[in-house]
N, C-alpha and C positions, 0 to 999 in steps of 0.2 A: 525484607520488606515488612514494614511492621502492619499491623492490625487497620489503622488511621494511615495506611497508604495510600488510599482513594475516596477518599472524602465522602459523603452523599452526595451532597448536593454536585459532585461533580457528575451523577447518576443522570441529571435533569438537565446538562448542558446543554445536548444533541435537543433537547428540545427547539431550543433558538433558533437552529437553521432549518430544522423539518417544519415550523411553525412559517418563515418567511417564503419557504418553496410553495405552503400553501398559496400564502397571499401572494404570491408571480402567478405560478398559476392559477388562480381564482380569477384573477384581474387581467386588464387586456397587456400587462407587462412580458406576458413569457415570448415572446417572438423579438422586441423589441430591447429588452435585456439580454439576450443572447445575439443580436445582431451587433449590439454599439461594443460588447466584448470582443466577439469575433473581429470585427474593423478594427479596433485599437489594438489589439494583439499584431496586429500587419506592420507596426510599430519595432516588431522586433523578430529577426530571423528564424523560418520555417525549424532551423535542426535545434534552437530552444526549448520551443515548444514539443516537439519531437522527444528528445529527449529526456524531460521532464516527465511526459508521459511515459515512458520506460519505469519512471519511477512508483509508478501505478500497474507497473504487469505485475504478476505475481513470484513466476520465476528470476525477472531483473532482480527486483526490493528483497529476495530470496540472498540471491546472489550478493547483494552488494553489505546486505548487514554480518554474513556468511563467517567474517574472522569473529564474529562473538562467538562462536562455536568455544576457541578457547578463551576471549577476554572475558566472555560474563555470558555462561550456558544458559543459568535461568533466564535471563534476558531475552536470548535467543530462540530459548521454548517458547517465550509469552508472546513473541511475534508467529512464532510458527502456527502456536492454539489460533492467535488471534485472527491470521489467513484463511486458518480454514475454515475458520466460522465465517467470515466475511467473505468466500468463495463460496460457501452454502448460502448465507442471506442475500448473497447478489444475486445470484441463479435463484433463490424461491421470489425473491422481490421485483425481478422483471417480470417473469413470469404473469405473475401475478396482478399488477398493473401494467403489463403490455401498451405502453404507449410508443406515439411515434417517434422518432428523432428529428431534429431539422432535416435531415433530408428526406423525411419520409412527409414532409408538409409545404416547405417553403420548394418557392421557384427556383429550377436547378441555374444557379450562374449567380442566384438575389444576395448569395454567402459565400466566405471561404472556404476551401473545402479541403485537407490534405487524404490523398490515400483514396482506394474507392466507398462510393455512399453506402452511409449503415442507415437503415429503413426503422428498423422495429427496437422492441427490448431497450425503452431510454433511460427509463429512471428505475436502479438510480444509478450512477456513474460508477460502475465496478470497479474502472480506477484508483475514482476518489476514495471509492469505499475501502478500498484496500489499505491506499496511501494513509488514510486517517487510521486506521484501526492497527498497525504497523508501528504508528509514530504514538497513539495512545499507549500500547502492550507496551511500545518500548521505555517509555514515558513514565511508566507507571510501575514498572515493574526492578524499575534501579533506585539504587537508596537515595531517597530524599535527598541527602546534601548535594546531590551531583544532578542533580535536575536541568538546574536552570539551565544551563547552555542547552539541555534537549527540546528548549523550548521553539529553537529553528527550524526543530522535525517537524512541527503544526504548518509555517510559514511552508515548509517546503511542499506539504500537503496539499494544502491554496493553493501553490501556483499549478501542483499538480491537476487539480482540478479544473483549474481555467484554463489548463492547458485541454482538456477537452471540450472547451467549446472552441477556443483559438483554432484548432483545427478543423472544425464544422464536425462533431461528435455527437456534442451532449448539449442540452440546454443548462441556463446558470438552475433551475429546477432541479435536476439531475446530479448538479453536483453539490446541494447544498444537501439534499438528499444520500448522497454517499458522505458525504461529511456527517451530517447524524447519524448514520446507521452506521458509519463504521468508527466513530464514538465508541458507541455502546460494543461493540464486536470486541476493541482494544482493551475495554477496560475488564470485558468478560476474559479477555486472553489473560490479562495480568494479572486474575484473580484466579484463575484457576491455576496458572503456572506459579500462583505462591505458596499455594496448597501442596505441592511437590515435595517430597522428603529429599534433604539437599541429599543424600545419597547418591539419589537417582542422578546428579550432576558431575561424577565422575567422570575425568578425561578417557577413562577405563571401561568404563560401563556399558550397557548395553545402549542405551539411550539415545546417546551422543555420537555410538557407532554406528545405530538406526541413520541421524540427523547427517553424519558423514556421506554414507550414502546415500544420504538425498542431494547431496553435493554433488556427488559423481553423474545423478542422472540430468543435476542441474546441467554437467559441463554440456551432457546430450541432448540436452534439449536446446541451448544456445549457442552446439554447433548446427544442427540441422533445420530450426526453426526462426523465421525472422519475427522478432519482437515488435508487433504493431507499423511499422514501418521501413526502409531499406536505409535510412541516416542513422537507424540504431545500432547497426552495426559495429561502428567503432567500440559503443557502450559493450555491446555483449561480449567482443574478445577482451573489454578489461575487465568485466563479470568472469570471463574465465580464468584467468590471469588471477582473478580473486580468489578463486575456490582453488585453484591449482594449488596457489601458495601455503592457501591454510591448511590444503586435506595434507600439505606436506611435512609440514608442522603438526597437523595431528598425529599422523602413523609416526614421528620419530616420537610423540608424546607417547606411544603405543611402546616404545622399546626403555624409556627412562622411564627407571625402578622406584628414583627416587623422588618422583613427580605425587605431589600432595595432590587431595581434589581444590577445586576451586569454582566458587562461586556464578 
């Protein structure tokens, strides 16, 4: 990743949607923008939305980008930094502005609602925030030629997000708010995962055997825990299915001698 990997002004982009959430919320729009979402979301089947949403847990999006382990470790890192930054700013940023959710405001039946009602801690869309800051690290952290096609990571992050109000979550406030904040989260992940001495990305190394066995506790948490909803299911035993495959692939990388590092 060279030096001119992340441009400035791409620093000032999360401006755009943290500036719109103001004015929803400022204005009498924020009840009435997340109702006409929520109703036209009815448009398309509950385990869509559902599982979209998966793509915004932490452990799923974990899981599912999990084979870069060996395709492109740095890559890998810059999602993993960029999680957990965007797992500390979602937890200090609810906190913090403590707003309601739609069901902690609207008449119970006035919206759709999947799963039982979340009351507090709205903004901003941990989800979203995730889903964005996932899709930026990863984005930004591969060599420029090969970008373009990663540019369906952003799209998929959107629907990610709309996919919490479609299920009566989050307000569109909330997720234009995790789309900014988890901006800046991605892009901080892909700049500190550049700063890595490729060394440190050894199939061999310590590192990568740390990240491995974050795999293994992955498989434990997506056998014992339901990911947001009970239609996830199917997703989480191909999440396993995913990390199976790869940790198996890594331990045989563990016995070939003549396995170079790689990127």
């Amino acid at each position: 990743m060279s030096n001119k990997a992340i441009p400035t002004l791409v620093w000032f982009v999360p401006l755009a949607p943290l500036t719109l959430a103001f004015a929803i919320y400022s204005s009498e729009l924020q009840s009435s923008s997340f109702l006409f979402i929520n109703q036209l979301a009815q448009l398309l089947p509950d385990m869509l939305w559902v599982w979209l949403t998966f793509l915004g847990n932490g452990w799923g999006v974990f899981a599912i980008v999990f084979p870069l382990l060996l395709l492109a470790p740095r890559v890998l890192t810059a999602g993993i930094i960029a999680g957990a930054i965007s797992a500390i700013a979602s937890t200090i940023l609810k906190n913090y502005f403590d707003l309601p959710r739609p069901a902690g405001v609207l008449t119970d039946g006035s919206f759709y609602r999947l799963g039982e009602p979340l009351l507090h801690n709205a903004f901003p869309s941990g989800h979203t925030l995730t889903a964005f800051a996932v899709a930026t690290s990863l984005y930004f952290s591969c060599d420029q030629n090969k970008r373009k096609p990663m540019l369906l990571l952003f799209i998929i992050a959107a629907f990610v997000g709309l996919s919490r109000s479609a299920i009566g979550a989050h307000w569109l406030t909330d997720i234009l708010g995790g789309a900014g904040f988890g901006i800046w989260c991605g892009l901080l992940g892909a700049l500190f995962a550049k700063g890595i001495p490729q060394k440190y990305f050894s199939l061999k190394g310590a590192w990568l055997r740390l990240v491995a066995i974050g795999g293994v506790t992955a498989i434990y948490v997506h056998l014992t825990k339901i990911m947001d909803h009970q239609l996830n299911l199917p997703l989480q035993y191909a999440s396993i299915a995913i990390l199976l495959i790869t940790l198996a692939f890594f331990i045989k990388a563990q016995f070939n001698t003549s396995l170079t590092k790689s990127e």
